[in-house]
Structures are given as structure tokens and as C-alpha cells.
N, C-alpha and C positions, 0 to 999 in steps of 0.2 A: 504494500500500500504506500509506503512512504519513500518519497522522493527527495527529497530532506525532512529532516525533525529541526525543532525549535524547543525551547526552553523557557517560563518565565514561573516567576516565585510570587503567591497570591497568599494572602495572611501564613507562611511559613510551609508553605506547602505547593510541591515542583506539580506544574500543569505540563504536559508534554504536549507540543501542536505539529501535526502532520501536514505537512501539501500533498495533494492525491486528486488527479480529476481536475486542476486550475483551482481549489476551493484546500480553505481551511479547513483540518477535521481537528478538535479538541478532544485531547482523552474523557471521556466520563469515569475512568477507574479512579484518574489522578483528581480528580474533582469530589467525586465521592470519599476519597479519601481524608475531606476537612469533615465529615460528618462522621467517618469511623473507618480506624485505619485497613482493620484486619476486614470487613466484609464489606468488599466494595461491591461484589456481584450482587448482594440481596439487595444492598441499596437502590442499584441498578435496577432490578427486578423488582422492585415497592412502585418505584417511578412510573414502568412502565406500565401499572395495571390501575393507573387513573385514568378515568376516562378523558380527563381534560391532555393526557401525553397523550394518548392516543390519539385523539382528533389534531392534536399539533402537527404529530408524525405524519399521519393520514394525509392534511391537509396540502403539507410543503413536499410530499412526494407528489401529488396530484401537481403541482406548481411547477415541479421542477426536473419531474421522473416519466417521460412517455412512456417506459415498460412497465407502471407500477399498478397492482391488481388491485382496481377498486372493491371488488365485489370481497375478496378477503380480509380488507382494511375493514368494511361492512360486518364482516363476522366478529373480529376482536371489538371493534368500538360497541356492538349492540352486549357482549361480554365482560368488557370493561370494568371496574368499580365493583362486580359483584365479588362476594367471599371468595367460592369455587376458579375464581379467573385468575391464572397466574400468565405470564409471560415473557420470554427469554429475547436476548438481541438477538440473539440466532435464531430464533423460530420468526422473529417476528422481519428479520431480511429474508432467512428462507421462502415462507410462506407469498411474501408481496412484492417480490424482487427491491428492496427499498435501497437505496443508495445515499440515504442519510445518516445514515448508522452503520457502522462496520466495526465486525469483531473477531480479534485475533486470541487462538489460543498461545502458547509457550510463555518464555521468557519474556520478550519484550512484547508481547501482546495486551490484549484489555478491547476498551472497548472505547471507541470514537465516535464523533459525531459533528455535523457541520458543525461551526458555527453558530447559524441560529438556531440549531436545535440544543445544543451545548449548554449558551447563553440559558435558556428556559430550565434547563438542568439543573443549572446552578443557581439559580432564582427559587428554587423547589428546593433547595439544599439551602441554602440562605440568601435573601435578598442581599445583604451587606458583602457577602460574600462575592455574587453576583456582579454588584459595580465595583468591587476591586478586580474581580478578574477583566470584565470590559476596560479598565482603565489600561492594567495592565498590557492587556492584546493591543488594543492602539499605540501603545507608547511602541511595544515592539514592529507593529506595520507602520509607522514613525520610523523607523530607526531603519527598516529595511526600504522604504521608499526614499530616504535621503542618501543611504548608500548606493541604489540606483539612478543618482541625477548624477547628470555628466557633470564633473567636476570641470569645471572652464578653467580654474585656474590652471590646470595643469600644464596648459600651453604658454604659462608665463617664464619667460625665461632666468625667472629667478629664481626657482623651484627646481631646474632643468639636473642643479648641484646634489638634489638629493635621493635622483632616481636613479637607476641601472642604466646602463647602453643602451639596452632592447627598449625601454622608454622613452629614451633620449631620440632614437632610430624612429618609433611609432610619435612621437612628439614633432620631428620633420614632416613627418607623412602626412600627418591631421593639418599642418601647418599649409602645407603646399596645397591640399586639398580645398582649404578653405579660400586662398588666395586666389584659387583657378574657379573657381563657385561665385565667387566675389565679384572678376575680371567678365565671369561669362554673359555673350549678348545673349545666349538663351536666356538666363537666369533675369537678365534684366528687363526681357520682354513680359515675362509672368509680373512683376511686379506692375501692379495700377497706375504708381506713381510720376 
């Protein structure tokens, strides 16, 4: 599933986040774990035999899932809330092809989930809890969207002292390119001005 992992610490307790699909998945093992270290599965499994998770799930696969089996999300929800209703992430991805939740067994396994399904997780586990994990996750897509902007400085020749050859070498290159971009009648015909 994970294409890279992520890291952030939320009232003293490591959330582990996946990229899988273009889409964030947040662990729910590591989230249930501020509620009780040792049984994060029942946790998991209290959660999802409310009816109000089930129509969450239900709903954001319908939204987001063109494989996802209405008619079976129909069965858990009408089963929902009652005593005898129990259900598992695994029965409940098996059953309705869901791709909001995914769940690994072994070592680094557990059990994941968008984003905004996550989010409501952890709102259900504690509201406070909740807006420090969101604070959290922003500061981190913060910190990786600004390590994504092209640093412009770097084409400043006063910097040129602190980077390797092969920077130095691709630092020409970006240079010349812009120059010839600059110079170009193409380029100057697009512009309105």
C-alpha cells in the first residue's frame, strides 16, 4: 500500500500516514491507540458498528468509489447499532469492494483510512484529540508543499559556493534555459502585452 510513510506526534502518540492511490491514508491503529494502547482492533470494531460510521463509510464510497456495492453497504447500515451487529475492516472492504479503509495484517500492518474518514475516527475517539491531529497533518502538508516550491534562489550566484559540481553544472543549465525563454519571439508572441 505505501508508497512512502510519514510521521507526526499528536498528544504523545506517533500517527503513521501513508500515500496510496494520490490520497492520504491515516492509520486508525495509531489513533486508537490514544484511547487504549493494547486493543486497538476492538476499538476499531466499536466504531464501526455505529450506525452513524456506517453511513459515513457508505456514503464517501458512493462519492468516491464507482466499484462500491451499494446494495451490501444496505445490509450493514439496516444492521448497524443493533446488539447482535458486529463488524470487521476486513469484512466490511471484502464485502463492498471499499477503498476507504484498508487493512494490513503482520508487523507493520493495522488499519488505514482516508483522510476524511480518519478525521471522523478520531472525532469519535476525542474531539480534542481530533483538532490536534488536523493541526498536526497541515503543519506536515505545510512543510511538504514548501519543500516542493522551486526554490528560485538557487540560481543566485551567491549560493553557487555551497553546492556540489553537478548543481553548479544543472544551475548553468536552468540559467541558459531561462535566458533562451526570455530572448524567445515565440514566447513573446503569447504574451498580451
Amino acid at each position: 500500500m505505501a508508497i512512502k510513510k510519514k510521521h507526526i506526534e499528536v498528544n504523545g502518540v506517533k500517527i503513521t500516514i501513508d500515500f496510496a492511490s494520490q490520497s492520504d491514508f491515516i492509520s486508525l491503529t495509531d489513533i486508537a491507540r490514544f484511547k487504549n494502547l493494547e486493543r486497538t482492533d476492538t476499538i476499531i470494531q466499536n466504531w464501526l458498528r455505529n450506525r452513524n460510521t456506517i453511513e459515513l463509510l457508505g456514503f464517501w464510497e458512493q462519492l468516491y468509489n464507482p466499484n462500491f456495492k451499494p446494495l451490501e453497504f444496505e445490509g450493514f447500515r439496516k444492521q448497524a447499532g443493533l446488539n447482535s451487529f458486529t463488524l470487521t475492516p476486513k469484512q466490511w472492504i471484502e464485502k463492498t469492494d471499499a477503498i476507504g479503509i484498508v487493512s494490513k495484517a503482520g508487523k507493520f500492518g493495522g488499519t488505514f483510512a482516508h483522510k476524511d474518514i480518519a478525521f471522523e475516527f478520531a472525532s469519535w475517539i476525542s474531539i480534542e484529540f481530533k483538532l490536534y491531529l488536523i493541526k498536526e497533518f497541515q503543519r506536515l502538508k505545510d512543510d511538504e508543499s514548501d519543500r516542493l516550491k522551486l526554490d528560485w534562489n538557487l540560481l543566485s550566484p551567491s549560493r553557487v559556493s555551497r553546492r556540489g559540481p553537478c548543481d553548479i553544472q544543472l544551475n548553468q543549465i536552468a540559467i541558459t534555459q531561462m535566458k533562451s525563454l526570455l530572448k524567445s519571439v515565440a514566447l513573446k508572441k503569447i504574451n498580451p502585452s
